[in-house]
N, C-alpha and C positions, 0 to 999 in steps of 0.2 A: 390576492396573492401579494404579498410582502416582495420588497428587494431583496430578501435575502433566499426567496425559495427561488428566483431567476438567477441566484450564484451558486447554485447546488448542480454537481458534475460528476461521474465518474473519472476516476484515475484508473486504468491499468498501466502497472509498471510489471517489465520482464526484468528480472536481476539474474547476472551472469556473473559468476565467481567462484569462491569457494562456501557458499551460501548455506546449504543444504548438510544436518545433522552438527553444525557447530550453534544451534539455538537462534538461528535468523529469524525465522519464523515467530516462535514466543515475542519477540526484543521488536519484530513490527508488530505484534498484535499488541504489545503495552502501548510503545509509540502514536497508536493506533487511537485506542483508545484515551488514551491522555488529550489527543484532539478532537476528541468527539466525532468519529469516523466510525464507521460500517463499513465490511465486508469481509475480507478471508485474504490469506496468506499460504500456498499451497506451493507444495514440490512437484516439479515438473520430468517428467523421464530424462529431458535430456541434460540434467543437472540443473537448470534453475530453479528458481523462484519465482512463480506469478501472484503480485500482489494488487488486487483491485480493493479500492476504497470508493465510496462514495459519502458524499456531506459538503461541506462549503468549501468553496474554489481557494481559497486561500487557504484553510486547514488541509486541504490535497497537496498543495504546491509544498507546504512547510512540511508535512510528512516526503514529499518526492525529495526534498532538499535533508534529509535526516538518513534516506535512503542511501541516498549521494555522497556523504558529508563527512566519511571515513571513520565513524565513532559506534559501526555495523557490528556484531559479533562476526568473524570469520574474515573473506576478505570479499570487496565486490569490486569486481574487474567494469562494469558495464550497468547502464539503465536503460531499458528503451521504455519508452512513454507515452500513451496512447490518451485521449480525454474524449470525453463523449456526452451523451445524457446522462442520467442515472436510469437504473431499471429497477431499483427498489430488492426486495426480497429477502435483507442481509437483515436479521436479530441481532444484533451487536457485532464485535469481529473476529473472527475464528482462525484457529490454524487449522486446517481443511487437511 
């Protein structure tokens, strides 16, 4: 096992704002994939957004920081941010 498979992590991020139907979604799944991430992008009932990523801890953190970083479609009031293992599953990254 490589150094770099002991830096591969999940992200979920929750985004709280005006996220949802202004093309948030699409705009992380590009973001997304420009950093060589897996996973999905999906709308939540109670207006957010739950974005998990998984791939290397540094391409997580720079996506979490793009998330953040006020250049979003719509508006995003809030990030909450959870890290963990990976659990794999994810064929490239999707809006769910």
């Amino acid at each position: 096992m490589s150094s770099n498979d002991d830096s591969t992590v999940r992200l979920t991020a929750w985004v709280r704002g005006r996220v949802q139907g202004v093309g948030f979604r699409w705009w992380t799944r590009s973001r997304a994939l420009e950093l060589g991430l897996v996973g999905q992008a999906r709308n939540l009932d109670d207006g957010r957004v739950a974005v998990v990523a998984e791939g290397d801890r540094e391409r997580c953190e720079r996506l979490l920081g793009l998330l953040r970083g006020g250049e979003t479609p719509g508006w995003v009031e809030e990030v909450v941010e959870q890290w963990g293992d990976p659990k794999g599953g994810f064929d490239g990254f999707v809006e769910a």
